[in-house]
C-alpha positions in Angstrom: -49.5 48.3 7.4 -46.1 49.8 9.3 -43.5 48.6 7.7 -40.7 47.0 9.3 -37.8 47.6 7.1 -36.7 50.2 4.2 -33.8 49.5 1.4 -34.3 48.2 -2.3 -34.6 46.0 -4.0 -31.2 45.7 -6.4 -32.3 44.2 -10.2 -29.0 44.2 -12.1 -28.7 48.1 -12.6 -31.9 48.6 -11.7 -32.6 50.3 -8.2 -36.4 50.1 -6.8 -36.8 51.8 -3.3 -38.9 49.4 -1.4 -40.7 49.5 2.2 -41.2 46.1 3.7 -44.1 44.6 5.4 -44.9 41.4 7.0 -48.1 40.0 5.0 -49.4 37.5 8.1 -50.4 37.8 11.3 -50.9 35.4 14.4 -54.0 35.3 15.6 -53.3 32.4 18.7 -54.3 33.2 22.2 -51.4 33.8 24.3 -50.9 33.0 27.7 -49.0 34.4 30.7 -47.8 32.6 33.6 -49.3 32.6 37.0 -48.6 31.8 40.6 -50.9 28.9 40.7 -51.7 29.3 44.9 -52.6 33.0 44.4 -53.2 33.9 40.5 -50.2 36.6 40.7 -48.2 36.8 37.6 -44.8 35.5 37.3 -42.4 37.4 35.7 -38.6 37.6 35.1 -35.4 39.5 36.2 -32.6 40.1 34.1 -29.5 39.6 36.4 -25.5 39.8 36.1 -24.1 36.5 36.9 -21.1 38.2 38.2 -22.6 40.6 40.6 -26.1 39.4 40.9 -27.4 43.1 40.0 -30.8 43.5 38.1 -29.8 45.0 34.6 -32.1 47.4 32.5 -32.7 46.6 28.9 -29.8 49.9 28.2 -27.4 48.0 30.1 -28.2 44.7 28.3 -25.2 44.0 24.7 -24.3 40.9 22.8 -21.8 38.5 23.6 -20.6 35.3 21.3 -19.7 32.6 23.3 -16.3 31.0 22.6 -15.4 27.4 22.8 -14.0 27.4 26.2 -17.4 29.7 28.0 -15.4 33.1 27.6 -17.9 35.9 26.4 -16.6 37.9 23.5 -18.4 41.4 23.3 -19.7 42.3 20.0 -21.4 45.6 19.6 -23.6 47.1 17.5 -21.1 49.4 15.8 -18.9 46.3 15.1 -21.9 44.5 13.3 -22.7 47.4 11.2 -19.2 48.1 9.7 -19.3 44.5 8.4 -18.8 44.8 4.5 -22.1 43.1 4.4 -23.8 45.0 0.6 -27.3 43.1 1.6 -27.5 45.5 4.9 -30.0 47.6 3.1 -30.5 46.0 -0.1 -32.2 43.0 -1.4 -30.0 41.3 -4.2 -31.8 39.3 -6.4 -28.8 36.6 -8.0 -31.0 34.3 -9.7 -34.7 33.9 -11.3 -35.8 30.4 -11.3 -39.4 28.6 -11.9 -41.0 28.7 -8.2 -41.5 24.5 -8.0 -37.6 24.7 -8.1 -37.9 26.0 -4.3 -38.3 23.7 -1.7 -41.6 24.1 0.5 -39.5 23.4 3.3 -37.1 26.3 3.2 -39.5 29.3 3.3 -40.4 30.9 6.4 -42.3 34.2 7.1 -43.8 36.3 4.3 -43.7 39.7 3.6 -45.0 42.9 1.5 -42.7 44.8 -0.8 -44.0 48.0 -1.1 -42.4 50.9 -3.7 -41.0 53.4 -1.5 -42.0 56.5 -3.3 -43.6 58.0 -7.2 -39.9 57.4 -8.7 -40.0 53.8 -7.2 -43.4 52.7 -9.4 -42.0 52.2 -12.6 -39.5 49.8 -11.7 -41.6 48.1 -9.2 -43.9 47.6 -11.5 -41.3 46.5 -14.4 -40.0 44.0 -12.0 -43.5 42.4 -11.1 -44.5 42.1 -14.7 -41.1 40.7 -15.7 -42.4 38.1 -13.2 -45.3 37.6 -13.8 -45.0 37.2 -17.7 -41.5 35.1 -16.6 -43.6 32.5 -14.3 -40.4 32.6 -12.5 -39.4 33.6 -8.9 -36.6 35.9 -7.8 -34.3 34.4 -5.3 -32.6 36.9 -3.2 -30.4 37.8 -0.6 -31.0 40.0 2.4 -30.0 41.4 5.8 -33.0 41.5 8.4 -32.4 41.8 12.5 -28.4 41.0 12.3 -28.1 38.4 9.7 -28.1 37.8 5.9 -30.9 35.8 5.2 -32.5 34.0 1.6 -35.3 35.2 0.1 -37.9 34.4 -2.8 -39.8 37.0 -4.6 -43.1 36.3 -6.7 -46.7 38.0 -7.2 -49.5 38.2 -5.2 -52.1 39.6 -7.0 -50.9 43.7 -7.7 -48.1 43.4 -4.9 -44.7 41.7 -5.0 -44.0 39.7 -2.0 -41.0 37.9 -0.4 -40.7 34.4 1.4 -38.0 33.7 3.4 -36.0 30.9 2.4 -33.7 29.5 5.1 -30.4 28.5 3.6 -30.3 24.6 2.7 -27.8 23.6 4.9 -30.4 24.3 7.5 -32.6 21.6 6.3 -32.2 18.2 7.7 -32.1 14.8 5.9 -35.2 12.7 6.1 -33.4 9.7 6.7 -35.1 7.4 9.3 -38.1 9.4 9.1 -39.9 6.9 6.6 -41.6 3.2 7.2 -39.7 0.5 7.6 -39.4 -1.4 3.7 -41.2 -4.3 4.8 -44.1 -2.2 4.4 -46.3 -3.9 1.6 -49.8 -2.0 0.4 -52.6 -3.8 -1.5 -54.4 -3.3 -4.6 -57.6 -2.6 -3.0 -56.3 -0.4 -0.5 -54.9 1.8 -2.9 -58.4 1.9 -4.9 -60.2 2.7 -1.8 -57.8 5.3 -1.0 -58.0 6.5 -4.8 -62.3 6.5 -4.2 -61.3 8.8 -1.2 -59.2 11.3 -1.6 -61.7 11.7 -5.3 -64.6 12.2 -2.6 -63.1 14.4 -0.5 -62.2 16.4 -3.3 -60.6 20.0 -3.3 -61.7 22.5 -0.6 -61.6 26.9 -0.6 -58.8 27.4 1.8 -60.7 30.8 3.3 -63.1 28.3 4.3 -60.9 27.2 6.8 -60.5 28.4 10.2 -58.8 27.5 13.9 -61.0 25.6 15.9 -58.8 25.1 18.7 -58.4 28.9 18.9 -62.1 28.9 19.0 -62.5 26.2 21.9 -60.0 28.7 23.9 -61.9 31.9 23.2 -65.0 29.9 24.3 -63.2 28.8 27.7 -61.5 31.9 28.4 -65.4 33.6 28.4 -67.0 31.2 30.2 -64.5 31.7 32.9 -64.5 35.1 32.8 -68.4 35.3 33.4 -68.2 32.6 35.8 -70.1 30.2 33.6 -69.2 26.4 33.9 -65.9 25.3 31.2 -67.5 23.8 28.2 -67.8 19.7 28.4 -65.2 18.5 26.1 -66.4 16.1 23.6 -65.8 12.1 24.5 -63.0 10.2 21.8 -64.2 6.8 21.3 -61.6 3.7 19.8 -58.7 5.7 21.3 -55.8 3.5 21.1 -57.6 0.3 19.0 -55.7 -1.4 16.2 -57.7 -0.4 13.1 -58.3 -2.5 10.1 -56.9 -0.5 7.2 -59.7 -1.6 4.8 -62.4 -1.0 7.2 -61.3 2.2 8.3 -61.0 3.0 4.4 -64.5 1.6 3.5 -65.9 3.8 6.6 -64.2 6.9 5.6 -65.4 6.7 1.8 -69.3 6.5 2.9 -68.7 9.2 5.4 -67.3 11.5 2.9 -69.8 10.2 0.3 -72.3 10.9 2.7 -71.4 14.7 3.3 -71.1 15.4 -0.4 -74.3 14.5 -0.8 -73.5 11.1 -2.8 -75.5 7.9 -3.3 -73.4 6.1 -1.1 -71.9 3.3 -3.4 -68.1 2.8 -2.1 -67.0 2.0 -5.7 -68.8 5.2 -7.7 -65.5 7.0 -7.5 -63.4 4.1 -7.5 -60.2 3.8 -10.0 -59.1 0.2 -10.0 -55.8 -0.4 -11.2 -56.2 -1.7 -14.2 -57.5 1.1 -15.5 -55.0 3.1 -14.4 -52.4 4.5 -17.2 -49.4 2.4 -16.5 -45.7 3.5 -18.3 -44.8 0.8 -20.6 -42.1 -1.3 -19.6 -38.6 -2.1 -21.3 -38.1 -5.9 -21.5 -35.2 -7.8 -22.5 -34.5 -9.7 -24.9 -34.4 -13.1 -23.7 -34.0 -17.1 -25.0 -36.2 -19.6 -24.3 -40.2 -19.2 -23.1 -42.0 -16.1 -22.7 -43.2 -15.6 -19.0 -46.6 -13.8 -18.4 -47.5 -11.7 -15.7 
């Protein structure tokens, strides 16, 4: 793997040269954009506003735009004298346990590599410190002309990093939920509970893209001149569903491909067997109520 980045990785005192890789890949068919009338390919022209001139990529800087639409030119040479200590360094500040970080923050992942013999022992001081920890590093770090978050944890032999985005750049959910009139029944909830039981757990490298699958497919048959493949007809698009049938339906389907008897209840866990926490009462005068 080419790395993308070298620095280190700064542990208190401790120095470990590291070389950083990015750990996925994207496999999705691209596409490029065509002149629909004659197939030729479209493509774009970088040119000056001011004197309509096609610029090169040599000629091309940065500019931060300013309240009023001015352009202020910042350069390369300006961002690198910033007293910025993550520029080639990644600083761990804090080692927490890794359910403390929010799914939602992390973005790509990456490889840390040891950069070197001298960087092993370290390296490999710092991933056993983690793994015997159960904790996560969170770190910060400067990649492409910004300081950005990062968490550090094992993957197998390797340390890896996620990164985080900061958490003001996480929205609020609010909205985003059901409106609270939103009532669920008993049996609903079992039948959901016999579901999700059937369905069970699945290997995740069993998984795979169809839709990138279906393209591959199309793009061959078009490419040998081959009719495009029939897409497969949806039926009940757009019907109101009954909850409880669709429920019922989807347990004997799933029971079905597990190779099950069939019974919609075999799995089922009604709520009264369900481990309920016991509830404080007050103390009150008068007649008990029951539920």
């Amino acid at each position: 793997m080419r790395s993308i980045w070298n620095g280190a990785i700064s542990f208190g005192l401790v120095s470990i040269p590291i070389k950083l890789m990015n750990a996925t890949e994207n496999h999705s068919v691209s596409f490029r954009q065509i002149h629909k009338e004659d197939g030729g390919r479209i493509r774009y022209h970088k040119v000056c506003e001011l004197d309509d001139h096609e610029v090169t990529t040599a000629e091309i800087g940065k500019g931060y735009e300013d309240a009023d639409g001015s352009l202020i030119p910042i350069t390369d040479e300006d961002l690198a004298a910033l007293p910025l200590p993550t520029a080639k360094t990644i600083e761990i500040v804090a080692f927490v346990a890794a359910d403390k970080i929010d799914p939602l923050q992390m973005e790509t992942a990456y490889y840390l590599q040891a950069n070197g013999a001298p960087a092993a022992k370290p390296y490999t001081l710092l991933r056993e410190a983690l793994k015997r920890s159960e904790k996560a590093a969170v770190a910060k770090f400067a990649l492409r002309g910004r300081e950005r978050l990062g968490m550090l944890r094992v993957v197998d032999d390797v340390i890896a990093m996620h990164g985080l985005l900061w958490p003001d750049d996480i929205r609020g959910a609010e909205g985003a939920a059901p409106d609270e009139g939103v009532t669920v029944r008993d049996k609903e909830l079992d039948l959901a509970d016999a579901l999700m039981n059937t369905l069970g757990e699945i290997d995740l490298d069993t998984l795979h893209d169809d839709y990138r699958e279906a393209v591959e497919e199309l793009v061959t048959a078009k490419a040998e001149g081959a009719p495009a493949p029939t897409p497969a007809r949806e039926e009940g698009g757009g019907k109101v569903i009954d909850l409880m049938s669709a429920l019922e339906k989807s347990v004997r389907a799933a029971q079905e491909a597990a190779g099950e008897q069939g019974d919609e209840n075999a799995e089922v866990t009604h709520l009264k067997d369900r481990k309920q926490p016991r509830k404080k009462t007050q103390k009150k005068t008068g007649k008990k109520t029951s539920a």
